[in-house]
C-alpha positions as CSV (number, residue, x, y, z in Angstrom):
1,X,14.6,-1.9,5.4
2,X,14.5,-0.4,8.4
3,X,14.0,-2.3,11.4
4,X,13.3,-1.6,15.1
5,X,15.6,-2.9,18.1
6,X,12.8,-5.5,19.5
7,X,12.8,-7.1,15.9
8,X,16.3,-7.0,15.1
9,X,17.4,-8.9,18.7
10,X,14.4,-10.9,18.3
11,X,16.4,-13.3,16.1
12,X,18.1,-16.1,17.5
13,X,20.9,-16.7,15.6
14,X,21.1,-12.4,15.8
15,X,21.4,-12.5,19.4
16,X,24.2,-15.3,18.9
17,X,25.9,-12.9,16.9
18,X,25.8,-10.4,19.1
19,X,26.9,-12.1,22.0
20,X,29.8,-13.6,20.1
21,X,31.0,-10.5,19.5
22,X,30.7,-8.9,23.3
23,X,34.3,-10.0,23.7
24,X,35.4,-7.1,21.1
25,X,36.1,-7.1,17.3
26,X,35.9,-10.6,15.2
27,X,36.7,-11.5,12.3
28,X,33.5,-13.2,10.3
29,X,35.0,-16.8,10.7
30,X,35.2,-16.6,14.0
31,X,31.8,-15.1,14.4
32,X,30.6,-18.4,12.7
33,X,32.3,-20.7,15.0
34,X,30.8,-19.2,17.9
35,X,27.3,-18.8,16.0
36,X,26.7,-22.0,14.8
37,X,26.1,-20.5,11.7
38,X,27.3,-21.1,8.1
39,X,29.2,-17.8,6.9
40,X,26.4,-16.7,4.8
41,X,24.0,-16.8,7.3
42,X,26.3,-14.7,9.3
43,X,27.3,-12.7,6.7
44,X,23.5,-12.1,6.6
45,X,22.5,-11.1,10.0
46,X,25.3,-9.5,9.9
47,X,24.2,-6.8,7.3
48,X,21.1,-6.4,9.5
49,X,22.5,-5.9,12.4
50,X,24.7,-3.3,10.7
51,X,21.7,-1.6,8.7
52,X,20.3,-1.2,12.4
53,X,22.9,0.2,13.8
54,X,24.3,-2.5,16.4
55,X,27.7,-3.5,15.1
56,X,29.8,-1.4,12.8
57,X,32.6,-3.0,10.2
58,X,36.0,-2.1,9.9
59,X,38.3,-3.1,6.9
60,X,41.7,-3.8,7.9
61,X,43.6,-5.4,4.6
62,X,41.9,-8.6,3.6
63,X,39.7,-8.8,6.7
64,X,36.3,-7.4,7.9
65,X,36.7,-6.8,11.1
66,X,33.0,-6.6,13.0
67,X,32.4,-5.2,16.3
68,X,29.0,-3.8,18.8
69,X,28.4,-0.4,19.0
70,X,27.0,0.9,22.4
71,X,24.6,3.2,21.2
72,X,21.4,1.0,20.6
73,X,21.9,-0.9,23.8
74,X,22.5,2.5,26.2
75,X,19.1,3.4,24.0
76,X,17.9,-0.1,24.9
77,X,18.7,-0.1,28.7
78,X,17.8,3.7,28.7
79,X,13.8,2.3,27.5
80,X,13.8,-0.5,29.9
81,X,14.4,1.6,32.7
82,X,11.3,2.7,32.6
83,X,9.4,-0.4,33.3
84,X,12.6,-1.8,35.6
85,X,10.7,-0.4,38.7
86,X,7.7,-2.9,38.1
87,X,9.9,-6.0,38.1
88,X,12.2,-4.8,41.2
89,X,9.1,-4.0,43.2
90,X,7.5,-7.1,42.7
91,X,10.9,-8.6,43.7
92,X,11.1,-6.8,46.6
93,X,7.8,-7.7,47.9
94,X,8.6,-11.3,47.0
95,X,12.0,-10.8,49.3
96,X,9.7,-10.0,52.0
97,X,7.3,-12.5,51.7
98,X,9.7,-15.0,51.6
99,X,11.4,-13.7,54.6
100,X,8.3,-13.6,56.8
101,X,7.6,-17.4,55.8
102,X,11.1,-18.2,56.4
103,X,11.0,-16.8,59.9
104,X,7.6,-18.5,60.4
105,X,8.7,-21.4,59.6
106,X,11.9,-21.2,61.9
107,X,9.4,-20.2,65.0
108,X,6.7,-23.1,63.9
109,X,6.7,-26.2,67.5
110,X,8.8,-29.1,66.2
111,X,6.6,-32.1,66.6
């Protein structure tokens, strides 16, 4: 099954995961704390997430030890730089506006 980036993230309890494990490698346990999760579950979205490339496990003894890869997100950010232009220059004209109200207000007769 091979899944592309949009669908894998668009998961919830996915994006949970992932965020969980933005402060560096976890155990699954821990992942489920932080997920809200019950360790299947995880163990589940897990193997997705791995099958599409955004977290890699390493075996160290007894424990799996789980962790993001950069990859898919450079490949991510790299994709929504292309439409990040639209967004910042509807912000900027928003700035502006705002600004020129602002200062019309400020120079509006107080009555």
């Amino acid at each position: 099954m091979q899944l592309d980036a949009f669908q894998t993230l668009a998961d919830p309890t996915r994006r949970r995961i992932v965020e969980a494990l933005l402060g560096g490698e976890r155990q699954v346990n821990d992942i489920v704390e932080d997920a809200g999760v019950h360790q299947s579950g995880v163990s589940r979205h897990l193997k997705i997430l791995n099958e599409a490339g955004f977290v890699v496990m390493r075996p160290d003894g007894q424990r799996r030890l789980y962790s993001l890869k950069p990859e898919p997100f450079r490949e991510l950010d790299q994709w929504l730089a292309q439409y990040r232009s639209l967004w910042e220059a509807r912000l900027d004209r928003f700035g502006a506006a705002l600004e020129v109200r602002q200062k019309a207000i400020r120079k509006e007769p107080e009555t």
